[in-house]
VMD Tcl script that draws the C-alpha trace (Angstrom):
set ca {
  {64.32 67.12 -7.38}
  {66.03 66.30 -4.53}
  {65.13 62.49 -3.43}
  {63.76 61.81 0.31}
  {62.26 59.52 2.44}
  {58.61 59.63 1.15}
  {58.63 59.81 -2.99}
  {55.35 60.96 -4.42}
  {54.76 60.18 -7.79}
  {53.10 61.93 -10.37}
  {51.76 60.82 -13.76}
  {50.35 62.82 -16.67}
  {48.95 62.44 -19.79}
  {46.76 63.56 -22.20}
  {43.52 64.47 -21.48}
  {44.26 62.52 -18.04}
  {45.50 64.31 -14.43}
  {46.89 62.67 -11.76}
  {47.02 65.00 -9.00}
  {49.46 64.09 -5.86}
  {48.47 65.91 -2.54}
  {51.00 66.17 0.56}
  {49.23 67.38 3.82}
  {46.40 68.72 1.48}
  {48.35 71.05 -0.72}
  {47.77 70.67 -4.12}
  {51.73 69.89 -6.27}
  {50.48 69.05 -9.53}
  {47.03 69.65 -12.02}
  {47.71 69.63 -15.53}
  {47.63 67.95 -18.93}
  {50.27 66.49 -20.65}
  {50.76 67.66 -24.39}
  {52.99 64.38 -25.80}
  {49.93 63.30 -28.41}
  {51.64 59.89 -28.86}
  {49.52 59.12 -25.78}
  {46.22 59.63 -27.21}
  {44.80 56.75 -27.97}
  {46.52 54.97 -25.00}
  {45.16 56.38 -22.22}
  {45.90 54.63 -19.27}
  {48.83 55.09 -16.48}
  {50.15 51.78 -14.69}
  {51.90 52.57 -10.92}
  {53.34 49.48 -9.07}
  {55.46 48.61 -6.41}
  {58.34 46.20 -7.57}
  {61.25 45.81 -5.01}
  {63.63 44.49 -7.73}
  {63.86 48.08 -9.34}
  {64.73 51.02 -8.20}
  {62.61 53.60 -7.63}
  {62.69 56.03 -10.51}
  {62.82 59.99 -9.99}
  {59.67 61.36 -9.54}
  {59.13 64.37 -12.21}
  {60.48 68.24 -10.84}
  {57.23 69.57 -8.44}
  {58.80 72.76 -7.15}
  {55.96 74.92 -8.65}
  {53.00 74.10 -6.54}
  {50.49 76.24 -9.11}
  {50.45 73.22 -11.95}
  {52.79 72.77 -14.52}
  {55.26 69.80 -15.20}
  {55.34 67.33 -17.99}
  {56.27 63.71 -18.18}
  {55.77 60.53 -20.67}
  {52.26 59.14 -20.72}
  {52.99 55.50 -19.58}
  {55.39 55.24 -16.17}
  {56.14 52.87 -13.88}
  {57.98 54.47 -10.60}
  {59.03 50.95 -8.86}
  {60.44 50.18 -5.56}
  {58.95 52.72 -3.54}
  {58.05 51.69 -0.45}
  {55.56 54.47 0.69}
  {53.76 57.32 -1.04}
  {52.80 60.30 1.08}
  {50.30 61.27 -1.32}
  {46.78 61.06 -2.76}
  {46.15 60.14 -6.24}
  {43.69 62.15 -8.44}
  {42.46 60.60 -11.69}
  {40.27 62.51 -14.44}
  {39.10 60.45 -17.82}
  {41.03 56.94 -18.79}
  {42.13 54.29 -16.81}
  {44.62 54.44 -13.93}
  {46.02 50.80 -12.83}
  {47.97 50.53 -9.53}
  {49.41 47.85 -7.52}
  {50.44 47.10 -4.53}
  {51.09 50.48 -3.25}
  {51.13 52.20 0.30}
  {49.62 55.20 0.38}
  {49.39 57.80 3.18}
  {47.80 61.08 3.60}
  {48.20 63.85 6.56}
  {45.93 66.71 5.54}
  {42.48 67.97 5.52}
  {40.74 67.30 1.75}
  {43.02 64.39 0.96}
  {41.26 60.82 -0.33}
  {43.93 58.14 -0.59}
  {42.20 57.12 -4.10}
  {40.65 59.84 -5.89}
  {38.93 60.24 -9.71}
  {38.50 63.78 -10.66}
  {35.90 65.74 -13.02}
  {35.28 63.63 -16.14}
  {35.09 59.79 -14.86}
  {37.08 57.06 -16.11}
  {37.86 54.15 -14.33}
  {40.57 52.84 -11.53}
  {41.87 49.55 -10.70}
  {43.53 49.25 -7.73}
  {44.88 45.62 -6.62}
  {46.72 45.42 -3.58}
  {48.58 47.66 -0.93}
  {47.52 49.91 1.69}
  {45.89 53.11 1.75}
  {45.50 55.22 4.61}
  {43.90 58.64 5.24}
  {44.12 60.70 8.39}
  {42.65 64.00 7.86}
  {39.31 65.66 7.93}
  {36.83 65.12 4.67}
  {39.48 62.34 4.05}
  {37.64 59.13 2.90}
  {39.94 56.59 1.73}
  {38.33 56.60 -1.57}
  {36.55 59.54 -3.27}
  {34.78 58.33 -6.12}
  {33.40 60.33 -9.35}
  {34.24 57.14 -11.39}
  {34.09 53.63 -11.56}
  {36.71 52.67 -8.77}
  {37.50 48.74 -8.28}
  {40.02 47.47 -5.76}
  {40.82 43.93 -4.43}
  {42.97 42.64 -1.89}
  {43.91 46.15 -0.57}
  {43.73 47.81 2.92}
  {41.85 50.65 3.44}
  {41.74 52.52 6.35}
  {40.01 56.06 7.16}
  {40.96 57.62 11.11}
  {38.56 60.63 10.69}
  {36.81 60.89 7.57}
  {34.28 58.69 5.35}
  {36.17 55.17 4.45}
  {34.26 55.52 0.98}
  {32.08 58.39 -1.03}
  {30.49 58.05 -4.11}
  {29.34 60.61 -5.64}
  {26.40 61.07 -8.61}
  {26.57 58.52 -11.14}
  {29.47 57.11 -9.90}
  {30.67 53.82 -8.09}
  {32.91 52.14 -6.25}
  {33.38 47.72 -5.94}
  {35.33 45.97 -3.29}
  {36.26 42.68 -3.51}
  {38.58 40.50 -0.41}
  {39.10 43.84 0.83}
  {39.27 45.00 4.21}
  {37.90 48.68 4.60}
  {38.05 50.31 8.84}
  {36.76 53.50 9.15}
  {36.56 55.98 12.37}
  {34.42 58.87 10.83}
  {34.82 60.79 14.17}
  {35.00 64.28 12.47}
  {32.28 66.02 10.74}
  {33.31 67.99 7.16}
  {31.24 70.33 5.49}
  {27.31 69.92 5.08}
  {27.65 66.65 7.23}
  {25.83 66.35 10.35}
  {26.56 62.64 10.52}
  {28.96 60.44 11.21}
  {29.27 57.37 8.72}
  {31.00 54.70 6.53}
  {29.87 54.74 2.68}
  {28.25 57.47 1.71}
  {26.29 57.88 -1.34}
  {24.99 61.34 -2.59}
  {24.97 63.95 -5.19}
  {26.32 67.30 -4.17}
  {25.11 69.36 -6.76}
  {28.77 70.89 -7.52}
  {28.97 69.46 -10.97}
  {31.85 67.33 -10.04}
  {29.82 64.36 -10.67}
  {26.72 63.37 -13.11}
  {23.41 62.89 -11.46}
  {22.46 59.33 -11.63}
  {22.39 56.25 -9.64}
  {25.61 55.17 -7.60}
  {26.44 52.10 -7.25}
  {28.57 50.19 -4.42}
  {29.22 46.51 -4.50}
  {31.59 44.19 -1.90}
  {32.27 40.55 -1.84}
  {34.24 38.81 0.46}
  {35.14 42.16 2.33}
  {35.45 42.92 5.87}
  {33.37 46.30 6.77}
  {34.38 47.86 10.20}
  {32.43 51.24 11.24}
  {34.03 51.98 14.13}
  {31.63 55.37 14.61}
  {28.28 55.97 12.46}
  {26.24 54.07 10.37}
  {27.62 51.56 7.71}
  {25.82 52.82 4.80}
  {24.24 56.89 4.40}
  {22.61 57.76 1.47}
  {21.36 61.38 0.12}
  {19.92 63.17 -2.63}
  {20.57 60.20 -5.39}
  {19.44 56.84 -6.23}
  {21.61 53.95 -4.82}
  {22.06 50.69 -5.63}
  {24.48 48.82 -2.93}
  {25.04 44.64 -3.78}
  {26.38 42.98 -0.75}
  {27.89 39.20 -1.06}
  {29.40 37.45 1.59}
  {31.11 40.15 3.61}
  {31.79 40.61 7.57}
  {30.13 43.76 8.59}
  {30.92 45.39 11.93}
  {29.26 48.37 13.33}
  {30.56 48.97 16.65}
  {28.55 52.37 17.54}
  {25.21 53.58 14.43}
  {22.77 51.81 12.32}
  {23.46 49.84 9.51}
  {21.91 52.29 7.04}
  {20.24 55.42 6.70}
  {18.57 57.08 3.85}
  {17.45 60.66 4.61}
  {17.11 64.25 3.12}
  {20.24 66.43 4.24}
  {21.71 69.82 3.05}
  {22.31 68.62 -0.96}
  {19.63 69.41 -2.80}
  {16.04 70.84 -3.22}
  {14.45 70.64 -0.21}
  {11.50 68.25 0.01}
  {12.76 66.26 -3.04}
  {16.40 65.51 -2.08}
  {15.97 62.36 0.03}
  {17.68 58.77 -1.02}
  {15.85 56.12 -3.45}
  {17.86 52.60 -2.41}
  {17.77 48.98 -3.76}
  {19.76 46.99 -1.39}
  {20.43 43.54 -2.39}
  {21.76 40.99 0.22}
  {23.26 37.62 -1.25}
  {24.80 35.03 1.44}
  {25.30 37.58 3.54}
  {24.23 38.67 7.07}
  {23.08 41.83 8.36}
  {22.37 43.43 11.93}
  {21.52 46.72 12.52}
  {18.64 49.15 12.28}
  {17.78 50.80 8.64}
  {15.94 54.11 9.14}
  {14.32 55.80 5.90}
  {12.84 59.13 6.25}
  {8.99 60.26 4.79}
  {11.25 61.34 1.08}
  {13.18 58.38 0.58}
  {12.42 54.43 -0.47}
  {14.08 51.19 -0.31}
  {13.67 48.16 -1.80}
  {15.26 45.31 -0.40}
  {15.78 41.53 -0.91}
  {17.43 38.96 0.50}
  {18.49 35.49 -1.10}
  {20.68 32.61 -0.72}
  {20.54 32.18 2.92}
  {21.16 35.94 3.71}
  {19.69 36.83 7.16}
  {18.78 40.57 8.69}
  {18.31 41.21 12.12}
  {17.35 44.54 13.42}
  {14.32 46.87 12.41}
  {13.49 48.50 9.12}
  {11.54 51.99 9.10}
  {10.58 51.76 12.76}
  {9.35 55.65 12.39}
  {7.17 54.28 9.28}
  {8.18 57.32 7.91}
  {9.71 55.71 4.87}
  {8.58 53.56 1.52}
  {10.22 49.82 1.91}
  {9.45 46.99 -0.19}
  {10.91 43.82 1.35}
  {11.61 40.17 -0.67}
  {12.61 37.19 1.00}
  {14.05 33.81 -0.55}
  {12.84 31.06 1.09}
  {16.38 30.18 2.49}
  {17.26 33.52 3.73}
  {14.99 35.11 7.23}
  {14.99 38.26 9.24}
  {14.72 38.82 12.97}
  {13.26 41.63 14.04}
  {14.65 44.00 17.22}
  {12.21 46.95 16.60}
  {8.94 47.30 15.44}
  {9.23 47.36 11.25}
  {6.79 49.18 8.63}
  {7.05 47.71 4.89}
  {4.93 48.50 2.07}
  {4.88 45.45 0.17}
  {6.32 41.54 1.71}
  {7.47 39.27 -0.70}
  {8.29 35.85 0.79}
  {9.08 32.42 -0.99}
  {8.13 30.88 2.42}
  {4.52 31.36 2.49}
  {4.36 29.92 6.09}
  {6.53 33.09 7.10}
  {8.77 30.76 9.10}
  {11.38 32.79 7.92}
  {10.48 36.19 10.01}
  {11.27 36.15 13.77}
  {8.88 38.58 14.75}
  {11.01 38.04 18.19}
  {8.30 40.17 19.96}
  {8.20 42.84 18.12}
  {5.55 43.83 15.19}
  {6.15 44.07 11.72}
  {3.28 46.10 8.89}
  {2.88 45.52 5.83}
  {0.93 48.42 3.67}
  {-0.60 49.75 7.66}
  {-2.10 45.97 8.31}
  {-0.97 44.14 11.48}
  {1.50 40.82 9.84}
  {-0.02 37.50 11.25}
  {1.86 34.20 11.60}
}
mol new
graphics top color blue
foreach p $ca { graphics top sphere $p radius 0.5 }
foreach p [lrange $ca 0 end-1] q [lrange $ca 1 end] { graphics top cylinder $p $q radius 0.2 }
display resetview
């Protein structure tokens, strides 16, 4: 294969595929049949300047096919136009740059049958429709990495899946609408039915991140059970709410709306929450977390809300809870701020 300016690399093994997408067309899908690597199922990709960068395996036959060891390391590349797709094991990478051009192509992407992926480092950029900068149908961890999404979702989890971010700084610009979506958003958290993924709760934790929506709400959750552990991040929403848990097009209608426990810890929220007459949320705040905006102003919605003593909530909307749990029995810690807050359809007092 003739080398050029962008070198995509592609890693196989049994049991495992690593798919590598230019512009949205599909090189490589298939198993490796070297049985020395079953019971060491796990690729490693870094980016080491010291080495150079070895030849990336013959890709000339776009329908699948193509063969290589089970363990590589391709080193001293210095950007991959190209989306990884992992199925099963573990896939380690480090340091990388990845771009993608097309429509359909996730920067960091599991496949059918889980696994995990542990990305540290490096940049990873998507800039085409139904694009999110990670696409995740297994357990997905990155720190200290860039990610950056210009049209798509920054990060979907699907089914039982999840995705955790730690000092990682994820910008997103969701400005163009793929498939069922009628939406615009961040981190979104369903389960599409396809049988890509196994129904079950997702999961989405960040620490120390910074969270830029730059159009659409932060956080959109369908069809699935969520659970979504913030710590100590900077959130930005420059344009939607901060979440929204609704019915959509996935699903059975009447049954397919979002079931979310959100749990804030040092960390500070604004923006509006809206949960529709299917969905739920339970919610708590500790360690001097704070929340300013309003929660199920429609009181459409089933919310549960539990307050630390040292954390509060200011209101900007009128706010309809089931059940209030607060350390601080004084309430000191809820700025009404004009507005009115219910708890179970009875007026809250202070």
């Amino acid at each position: 294969m003739k080398q050029s300016k962008n070198i995509v690399i592609v890693i196989l093994s049994v049991l495992l595929a690593i798919s590598v997408s230019i512009n949205g067309v599909l090189l490589v899908n298939s198993n490796c049949s070297n049985q020395s690597a079953a019971n060491n199922s796990s690729e490693n990709l870094s980016n080491n300047p010291g080495t150079p960068p070895g030849e990336p395996p013959d890709m000339n036959n776009s329908s699948g096919g193509g063969n290589t060891n089970s363990t590589a390391d391709y080193s001293g590349a210095t950007k991959y136009d190209s989306s990884v797709k992992k199925s099963g094991g573990t896939l380690n990478a480090q340091n990388l740059t990845v771009t993608t051009q097309g429509n359909s192509s996730a920067a960091i992407r599991s496949d059918r049958g889980g696994g995990t992926m542990n990305i540290e480092g490096g940049k990873y950029t998507t800039n085409g429709q139904g694009s999110p900068a990670i696409y995740s149908t297994a357990k997905v961890q990155v720190k200290k990495a860039q990610l950056t999404a210009t049209k798509s979702e920054g990060v979907v989890i699907e089914g039982k899946n999840s995705v955790s971010l730690t000092d990682t700084k994820l910008t997103d610009t969701n400005n163009t609408l793929n498939g069922n979506s009628t939406t615009y958003k961040n981190i979104f958290i369903y389960q599409s039915m396809s049988g890509d993924a196994s129904q079950g709760t997702g999961n989405f934790v960040a620490k120390n991140c910074d969270i830029i929506t730059n159009k659409g709400d932060t956080f959109y959750i369908t069809n699935t059970q969520a659970v979504i552990k913030l710590t100590n991040n900077r959130l930005v929403n420059n344009d939607g709410d901060f979440m929204r848990i609704e019915a959509a097009k996935w699903g059975n209608s009447g049954s397919n709306g979002g079931n979310v426990t959100l749990q804030l810890n040092k960390q500070s929220v604004k923006g509006n929450i809206v949960v529709d007459s299917i969905s739920t949320l339970k919610m708590s705040l500790t360690n001097k977390s704070s929340y300013t905006g309003s929660i199920n102003k429609k009181n459409k919605g089933k919310v549960t809300l539990t307050l630390s003593k040292n954390s509060s909530i200011k209101l900007t909307g009128d706010t309809y809870v089931k059940k209030l749990t607060d350390e601080d029995k004084t309430l000191s810690n809820i700025d009404l701020n004009g507005y009115k807050m219910y708890v179970n359809g009875k007026l809250l007092k202070k």
